[in-house]
N, C-alpha and C positions, 0 to 999 in steps of 0.2 A: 608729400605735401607740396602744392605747388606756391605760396608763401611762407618762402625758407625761413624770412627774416622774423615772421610770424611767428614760425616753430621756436625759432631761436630766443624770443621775449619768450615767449609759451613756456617753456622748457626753466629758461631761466629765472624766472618767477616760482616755478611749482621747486626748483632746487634751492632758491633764497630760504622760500618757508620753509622747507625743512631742516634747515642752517639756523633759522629763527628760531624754532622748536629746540634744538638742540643747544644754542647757545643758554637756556633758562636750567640747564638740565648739566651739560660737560662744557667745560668752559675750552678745555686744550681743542678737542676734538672741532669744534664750533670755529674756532681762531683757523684751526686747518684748512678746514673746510671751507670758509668762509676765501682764504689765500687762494688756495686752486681755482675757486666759481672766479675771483677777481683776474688772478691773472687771464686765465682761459677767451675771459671779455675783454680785458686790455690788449689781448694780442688779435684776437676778433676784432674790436675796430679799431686796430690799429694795421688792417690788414693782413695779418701777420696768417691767418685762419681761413679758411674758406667756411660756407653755412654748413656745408657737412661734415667737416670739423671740429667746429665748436660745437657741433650737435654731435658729435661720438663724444669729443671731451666734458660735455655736460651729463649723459648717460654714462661716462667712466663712473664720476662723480657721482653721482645715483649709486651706482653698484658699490660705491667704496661704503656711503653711508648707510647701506643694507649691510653691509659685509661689517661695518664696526658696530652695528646695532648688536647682531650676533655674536660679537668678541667676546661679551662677557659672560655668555650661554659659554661657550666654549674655556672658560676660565673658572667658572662657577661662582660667578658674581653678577647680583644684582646689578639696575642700571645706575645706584647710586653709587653702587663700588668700584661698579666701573669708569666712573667719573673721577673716583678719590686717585684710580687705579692709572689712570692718564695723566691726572696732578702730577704724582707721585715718581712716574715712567718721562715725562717730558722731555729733559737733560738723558741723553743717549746714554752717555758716562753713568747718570742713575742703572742702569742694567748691565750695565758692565760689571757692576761693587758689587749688586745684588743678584742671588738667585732669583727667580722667578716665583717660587715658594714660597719665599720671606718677603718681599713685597704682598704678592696674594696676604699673607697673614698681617702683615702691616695694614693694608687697605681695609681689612675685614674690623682688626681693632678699632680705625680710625672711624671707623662708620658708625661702629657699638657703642662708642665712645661719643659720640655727637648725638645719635638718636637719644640714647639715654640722658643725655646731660641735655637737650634743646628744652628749651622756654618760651615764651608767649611773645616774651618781652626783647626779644634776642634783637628785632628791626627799629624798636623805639629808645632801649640804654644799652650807652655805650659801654656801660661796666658787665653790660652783658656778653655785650662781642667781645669786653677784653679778656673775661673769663673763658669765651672759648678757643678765642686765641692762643689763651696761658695754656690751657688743656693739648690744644695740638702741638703746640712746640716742645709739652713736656714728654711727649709720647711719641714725637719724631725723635727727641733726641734721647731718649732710653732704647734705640731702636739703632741710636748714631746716622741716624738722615741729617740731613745729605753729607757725602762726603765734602773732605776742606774746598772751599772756595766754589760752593752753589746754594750759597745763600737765595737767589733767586727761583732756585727749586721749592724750596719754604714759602716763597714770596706766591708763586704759582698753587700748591698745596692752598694756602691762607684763603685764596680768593676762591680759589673752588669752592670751600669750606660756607664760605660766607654765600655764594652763590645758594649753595646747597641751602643753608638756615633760609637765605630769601624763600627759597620759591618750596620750601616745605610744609607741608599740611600736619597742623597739631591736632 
């Protein structure tokens, strides 16, 4: 193409949207992704990049969001479980405690357990959301999630969770 800078908006737009897509969907995966597209354009102009470049780093980035779309084929999980299943994995130390097994079964429960329990009324009261709050936490922690001192693993879990009820079809 002989307007690089072109390609480089071009490119960069059709990578947002699908960053945008997936924010409504995986919240970790979205935060990721969304860092990579940023930094990649901050060192783009900031010189740091040439146009062919930031056009290989932007098609990395493509290939990675094909490549985690597929994670959960490869896992045997849905793309909602895949979602619970990146909440769940975020803190590295979470895979360290855990087999890989027992999360998979963790994530699977946590999904059963919300599909079954979700309501109408989950985005309008709040004693909705606090009930399925109360649900996750009682089910993370018969389970001993997280280990001591990643309380913010919960905090990540919680919002996926909530993510999920938003943008769910009853």
């Amino acid at each position: 193409m002989k307007e690089k800078n072109l390609a480089v908006e071009l490119l960069k737009r059709l990578i947002a949207e699908q960053v945008h897509i997936y924010k409504r969907t995986n919240l970790v995966k979205s935060e990721k992704f969304s860092e990579i597209m940023q930094s990649a354009m901050n060192r783009y102009l900031n010189g740091m990049l040439t146009n062919e470049e930031v056009i290989q780093e932007m098609l990395n980035l493509a290939k990675q969001i094909r490549k985690a779309q597929k994670a959960g084929e490869d896992l045997g999980l849905t793309a909602d479980e895949l979602a619970f299943y990146d909440a769940l994995t975020k803190p590295q130390a979470i895979k360290d405690f855990y087999e890989n097994e027992e999360l998979i079964a963790i994530t699977k429960e946590l999904a059963d357990t919300l599909r079954r329990n979700r309501t109408i009324d989950w985005q309008k009261r709040e004693s909705a959301r606090a009930r399925m709050r109360m649900m996750i936490k009682k089910l993370l922690k018969s389970h001993r999630y997280p280990p001591e001192g990643m309380d913010d693993a919960v905090a990540t879990v919680m919002q996926q969770c909530e993510l999920w009820a938003d943008n769910m079809e009853i």
